[in-house]
C-alpha positions as CSV (number, residue, x, y, z in Angstrom):
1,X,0.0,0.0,0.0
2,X,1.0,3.8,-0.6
3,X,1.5,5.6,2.6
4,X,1.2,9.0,2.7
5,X,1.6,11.4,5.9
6,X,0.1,15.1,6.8
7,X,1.5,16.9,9.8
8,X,-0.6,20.3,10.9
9,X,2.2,22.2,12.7
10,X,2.0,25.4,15.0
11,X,4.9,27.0,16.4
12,X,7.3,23.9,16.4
13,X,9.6,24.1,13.5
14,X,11.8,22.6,15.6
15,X,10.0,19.5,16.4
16,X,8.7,19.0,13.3
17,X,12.3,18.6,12.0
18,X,12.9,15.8,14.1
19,X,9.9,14.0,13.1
20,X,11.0,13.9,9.7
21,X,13.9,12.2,10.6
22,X,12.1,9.8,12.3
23,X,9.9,9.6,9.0
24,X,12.8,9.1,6.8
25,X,14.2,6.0,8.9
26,X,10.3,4.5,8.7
27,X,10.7,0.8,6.8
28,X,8.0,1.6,4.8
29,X,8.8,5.2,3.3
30,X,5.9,7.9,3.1
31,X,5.2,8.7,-0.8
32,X,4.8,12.2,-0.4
33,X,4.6,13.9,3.1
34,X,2.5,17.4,3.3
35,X,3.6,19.8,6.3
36,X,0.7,22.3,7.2
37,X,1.7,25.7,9.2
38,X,0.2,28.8,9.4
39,X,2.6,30.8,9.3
40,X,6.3,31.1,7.5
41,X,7.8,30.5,11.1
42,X,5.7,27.1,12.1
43,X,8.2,26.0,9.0
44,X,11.2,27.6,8.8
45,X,14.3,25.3,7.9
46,X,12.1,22.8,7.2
47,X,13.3,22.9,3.6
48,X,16.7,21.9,4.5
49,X,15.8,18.2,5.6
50,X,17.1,15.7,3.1
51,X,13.5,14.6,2.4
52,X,12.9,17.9,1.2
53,X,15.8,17.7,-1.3
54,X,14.7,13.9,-2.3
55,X,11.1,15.3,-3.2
56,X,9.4,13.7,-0.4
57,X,7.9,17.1,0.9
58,X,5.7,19.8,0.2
59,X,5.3,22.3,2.6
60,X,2.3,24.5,2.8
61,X,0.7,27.3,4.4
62,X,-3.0,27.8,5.8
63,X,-5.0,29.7,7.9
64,X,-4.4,28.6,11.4
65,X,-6.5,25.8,13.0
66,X,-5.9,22.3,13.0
67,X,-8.8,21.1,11.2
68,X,-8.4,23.7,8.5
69,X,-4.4,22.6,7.9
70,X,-5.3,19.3,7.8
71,X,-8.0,19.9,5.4
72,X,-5.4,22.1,3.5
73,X,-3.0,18.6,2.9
74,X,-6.0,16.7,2.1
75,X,-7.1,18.6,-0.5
76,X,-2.8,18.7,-1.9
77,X,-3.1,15.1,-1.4
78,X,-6.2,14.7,-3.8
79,X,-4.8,15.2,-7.2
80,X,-2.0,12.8,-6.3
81,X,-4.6,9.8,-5.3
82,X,-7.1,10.3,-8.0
83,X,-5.8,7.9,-10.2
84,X,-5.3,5.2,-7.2
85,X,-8.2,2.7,-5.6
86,X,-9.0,3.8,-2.4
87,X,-8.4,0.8,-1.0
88,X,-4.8,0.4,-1.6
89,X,-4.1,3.8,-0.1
90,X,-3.6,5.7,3.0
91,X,-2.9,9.1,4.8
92,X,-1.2,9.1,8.7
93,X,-2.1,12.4,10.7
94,X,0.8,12.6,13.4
95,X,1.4,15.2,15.4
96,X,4.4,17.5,15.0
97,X,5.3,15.9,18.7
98,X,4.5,12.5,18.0
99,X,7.7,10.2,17.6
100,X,6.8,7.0,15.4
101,X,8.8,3.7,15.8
102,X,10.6,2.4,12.2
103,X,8.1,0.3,11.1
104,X,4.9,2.8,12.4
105,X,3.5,3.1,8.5
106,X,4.6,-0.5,7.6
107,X,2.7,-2.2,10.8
108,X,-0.1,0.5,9.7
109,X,-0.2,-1.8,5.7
110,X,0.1,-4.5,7.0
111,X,-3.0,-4.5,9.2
112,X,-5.0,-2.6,6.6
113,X,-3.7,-5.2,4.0
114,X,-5.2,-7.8,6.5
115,X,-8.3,-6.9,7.1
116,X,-10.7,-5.4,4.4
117,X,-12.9,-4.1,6.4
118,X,-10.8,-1.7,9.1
119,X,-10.4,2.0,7.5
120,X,-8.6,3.7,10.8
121,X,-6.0,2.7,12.7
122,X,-4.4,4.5,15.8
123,X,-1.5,2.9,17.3
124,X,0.0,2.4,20.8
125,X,1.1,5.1,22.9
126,X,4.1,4.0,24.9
127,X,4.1,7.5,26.5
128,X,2.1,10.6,26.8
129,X,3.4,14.0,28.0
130,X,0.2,15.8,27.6
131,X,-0.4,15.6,31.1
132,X,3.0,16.7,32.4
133,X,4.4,20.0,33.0
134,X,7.0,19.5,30.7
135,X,6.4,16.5,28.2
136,X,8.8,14.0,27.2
137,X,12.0,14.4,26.3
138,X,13.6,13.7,22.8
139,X,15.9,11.2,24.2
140,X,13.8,9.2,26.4
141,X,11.1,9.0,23.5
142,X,13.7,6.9,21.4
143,X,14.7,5.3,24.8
144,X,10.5,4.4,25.3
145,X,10.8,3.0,21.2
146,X,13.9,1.5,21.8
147,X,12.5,-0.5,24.6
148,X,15.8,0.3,27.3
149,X,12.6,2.4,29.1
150,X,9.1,0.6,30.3
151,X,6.4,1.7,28.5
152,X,3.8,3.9,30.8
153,X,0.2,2.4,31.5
154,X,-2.1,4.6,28.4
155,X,-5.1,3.5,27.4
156,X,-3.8,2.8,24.1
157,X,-1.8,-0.5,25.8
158,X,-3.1,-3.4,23.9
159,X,-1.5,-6.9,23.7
160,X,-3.7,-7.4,20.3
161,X,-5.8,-6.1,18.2
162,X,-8.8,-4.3,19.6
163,X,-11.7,-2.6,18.0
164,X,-12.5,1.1,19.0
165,X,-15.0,4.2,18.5
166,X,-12.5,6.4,18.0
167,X,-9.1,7.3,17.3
168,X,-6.4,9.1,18.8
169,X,-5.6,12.2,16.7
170,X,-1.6,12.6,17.5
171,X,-1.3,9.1,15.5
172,X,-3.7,7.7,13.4
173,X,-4.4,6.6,9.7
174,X,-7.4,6.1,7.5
175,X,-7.7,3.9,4.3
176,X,-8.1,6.4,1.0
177,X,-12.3,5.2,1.0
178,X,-12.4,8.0,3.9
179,X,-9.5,10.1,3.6
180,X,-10.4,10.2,0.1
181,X,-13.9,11.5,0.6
182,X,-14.2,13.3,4.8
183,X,-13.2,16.4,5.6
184,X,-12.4,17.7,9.7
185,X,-14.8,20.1,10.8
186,X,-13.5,23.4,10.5
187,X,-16.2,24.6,13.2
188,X,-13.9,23.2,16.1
189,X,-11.0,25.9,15.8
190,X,-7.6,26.5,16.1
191,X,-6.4,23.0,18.2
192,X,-9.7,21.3,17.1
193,X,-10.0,19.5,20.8
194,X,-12.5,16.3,19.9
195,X,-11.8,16.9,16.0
196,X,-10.4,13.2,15.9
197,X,-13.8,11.8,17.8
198,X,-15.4,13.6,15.0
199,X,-13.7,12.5,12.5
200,X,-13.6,8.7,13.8
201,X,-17.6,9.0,14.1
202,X,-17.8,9.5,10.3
203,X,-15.1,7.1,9.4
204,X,-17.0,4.1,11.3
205,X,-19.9,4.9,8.6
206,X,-17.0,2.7,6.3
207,X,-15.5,0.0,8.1
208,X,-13.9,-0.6,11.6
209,X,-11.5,1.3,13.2
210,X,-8.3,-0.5,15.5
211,X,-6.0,0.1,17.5
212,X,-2.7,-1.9,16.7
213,X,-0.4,-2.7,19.0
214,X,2.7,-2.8,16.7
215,X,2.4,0.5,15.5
216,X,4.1,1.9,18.3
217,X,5.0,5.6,19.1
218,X,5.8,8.1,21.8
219,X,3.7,12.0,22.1
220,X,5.7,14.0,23.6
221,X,3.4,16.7,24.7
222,X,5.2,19.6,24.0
223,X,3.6,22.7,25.7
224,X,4.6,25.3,23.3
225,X,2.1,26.2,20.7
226,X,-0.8,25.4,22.8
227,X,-3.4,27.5,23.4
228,X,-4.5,29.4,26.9
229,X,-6.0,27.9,29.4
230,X,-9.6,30.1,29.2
231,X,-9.5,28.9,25.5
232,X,-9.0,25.0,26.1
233,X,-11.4,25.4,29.1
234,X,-14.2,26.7,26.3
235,X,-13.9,24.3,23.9
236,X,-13.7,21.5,26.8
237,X,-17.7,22.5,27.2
238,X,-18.2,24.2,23.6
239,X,-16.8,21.1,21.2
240,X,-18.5,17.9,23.0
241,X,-22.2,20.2,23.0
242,X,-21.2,20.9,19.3
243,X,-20.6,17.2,18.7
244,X,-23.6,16.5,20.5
245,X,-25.5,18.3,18.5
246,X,-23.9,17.3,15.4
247,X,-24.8,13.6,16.1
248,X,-21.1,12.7,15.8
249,X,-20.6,12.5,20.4
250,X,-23.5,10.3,22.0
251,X,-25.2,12.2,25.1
252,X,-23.0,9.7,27.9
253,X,-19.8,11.0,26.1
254,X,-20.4,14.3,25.8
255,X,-21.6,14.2,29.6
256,X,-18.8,12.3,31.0
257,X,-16.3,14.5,29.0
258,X,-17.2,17.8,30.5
259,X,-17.8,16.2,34.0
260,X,-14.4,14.8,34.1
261,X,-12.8,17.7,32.5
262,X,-14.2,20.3,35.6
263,X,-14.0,18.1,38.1
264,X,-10.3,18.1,37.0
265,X,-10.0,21.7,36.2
266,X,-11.6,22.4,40.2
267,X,-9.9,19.7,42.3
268,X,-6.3,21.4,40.6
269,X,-6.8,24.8,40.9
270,X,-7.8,24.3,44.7
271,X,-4.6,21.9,45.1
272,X,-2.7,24.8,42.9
273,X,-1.7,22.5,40.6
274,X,0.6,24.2,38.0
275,X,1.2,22.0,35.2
276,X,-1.5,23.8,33.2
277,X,-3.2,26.9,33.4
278,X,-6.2,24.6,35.5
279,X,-7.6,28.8,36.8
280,X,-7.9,29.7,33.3
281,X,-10.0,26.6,31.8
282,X,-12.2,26.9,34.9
283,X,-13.0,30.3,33.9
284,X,-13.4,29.4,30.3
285,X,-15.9,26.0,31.4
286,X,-17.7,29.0,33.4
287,X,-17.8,31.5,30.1
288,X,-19.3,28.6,28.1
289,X,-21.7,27.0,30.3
290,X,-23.0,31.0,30.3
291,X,-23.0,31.2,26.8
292,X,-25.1,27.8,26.8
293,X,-27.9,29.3,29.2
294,X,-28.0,32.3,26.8
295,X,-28.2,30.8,23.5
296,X,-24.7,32.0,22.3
297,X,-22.2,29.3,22.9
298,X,-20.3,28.5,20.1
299,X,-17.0,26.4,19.2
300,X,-15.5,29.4,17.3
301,X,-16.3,32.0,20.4
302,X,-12.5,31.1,21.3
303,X,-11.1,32.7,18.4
304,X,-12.9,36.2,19.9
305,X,-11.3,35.3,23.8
């Protein structure tokens, strides 16, 4: 099968670069990679990687979101596939933090190749930084894929094969009968928080989705380029009543999502917690749950905070 990759990147030239090195040692190679900023800075010296050089690369520029970049590399990407069955193609979203093992795209094939009927594919998280104050380093990422580190408990940890409802958006894939045909929702702005539930929702609509073990990765939750803490805090009540609406988040999702989320963002900002900016997405849950009781809430309202 033809792998291809996109990578939405904001603010992390830096990181970026390193995750094309890891995609130029992959044992299957990426036909054609697109890198998606918003900005000349989210990919400056990105045109001096070797894959670059080899014609591997095109690098683009968007307005900012997630959603909309990654729209912006599926719609460079569909010219290139036109010609190709659906089937025997696919397109990896990783984000510009993620670190894939070698054989992350060629575990990917092989499970796609496999089975018929799976269109997504997210794979196992060895380690997550998102929830620390400052992610994972570079060198214990290849220390997590080179296996001298235990992987930490994630609920991506899978000794096989196991369906799922949805996949995680810092690695997953999706057969070209999707990627070929779904757009993300460009109402869920800038980071897109829930954008890969979203997604997922509409990709079950054409086979099952996985998450395979052997396809194996590190995310090191690197802080900068994030958003602020009133911001996240909106969209953690905005996006799931959005997606509830939509049809795309069931009512018991949604719920548990938001309750988890403030219960979190109160018991931390009482304990001072100062990993994150807990304060500010308390006052941003506030801001939306009164936008809510007046009829104005809206995902894109964080673009205005």
């Amino acid at each position: 099968m033809k792998a291809f990759v996109i990578i939405a990147t904001k603010g992390r030239a830096k990181e970026t670069y390193v995750l094309l090195d890891y995609l130029a040692r992959q044992t299957l190679a990426a036909s054609f990679i697109y890198l998606v900023g918003s900005e000349q800075k989210d990919v400056a010296g990105l045109e001096r990687h070797p894959l670059f050089a080899a014609g591997k690369i095109a690098i683009l520029l968007s307005t900012a979101g997630l959603t909309i970049q990654r729209n912006t590399g599926l719609v460079a990407l569909a010219p290139v596939v036109r010609e190709l069955p659906p089937q025997d193609w696919f397109v990896t979203f990783f984000d510009d933090d993620f670190r894939p093992a070698p054989n992350w795209l060629e575990n990917a094939a092989k499970a796609l190749q496999q089975d018929s009927t799976v269109v997504g594919i997210t794979g196992n998280v060895l380690a997550d930084g998102v929830n620390t104050e400052f992610g994972i380093a570079e060198l214990d990422a290849r220390q997590y894929i080179d296996g001298k580190k235990p992987a930490q408990t994630h609920w991506s940890s899978a000794a096989q094969t196991k369906r799922l409802d949805g996949l995680y958006g810092c690695n997953m894939s999706y057969r070209g009968t999707v990627a070929g045909v779904e757009r993300f929702d460009e109402h869920l702005p800038m980071y897109g928080w829930q954008e890969d539930w979203d997604y997922s929702s509409r990709a079950r609509e054409f086979g099952s989705l996985i998450l395979e073990p052997s396809c194996k990765g590190v995310h090191l939750g690197v802080s900068s380029g994030r958003t602020s803490g009133v911001r996240f805090g909106y969209s953690q009540i905005s996006n799931p009543i959005f997606l509830l609406k939509k049809g795309s988040m069931s009512w018991s999702k949604a719920s548990l999502l938001m309750s988890k989320n403030i219960v979190s963002n109160v018991v931390k900002t009482l304990l001072m917690v100062r990993i994150k900016d807990f304060p500010g997405r308390l006052r941003g849950n506030f801001l939306a749950f009164l936008h809510l009781f007046t009829g104005k809430l809206d995902p894109l309202h964080v673009l205005k905070i």
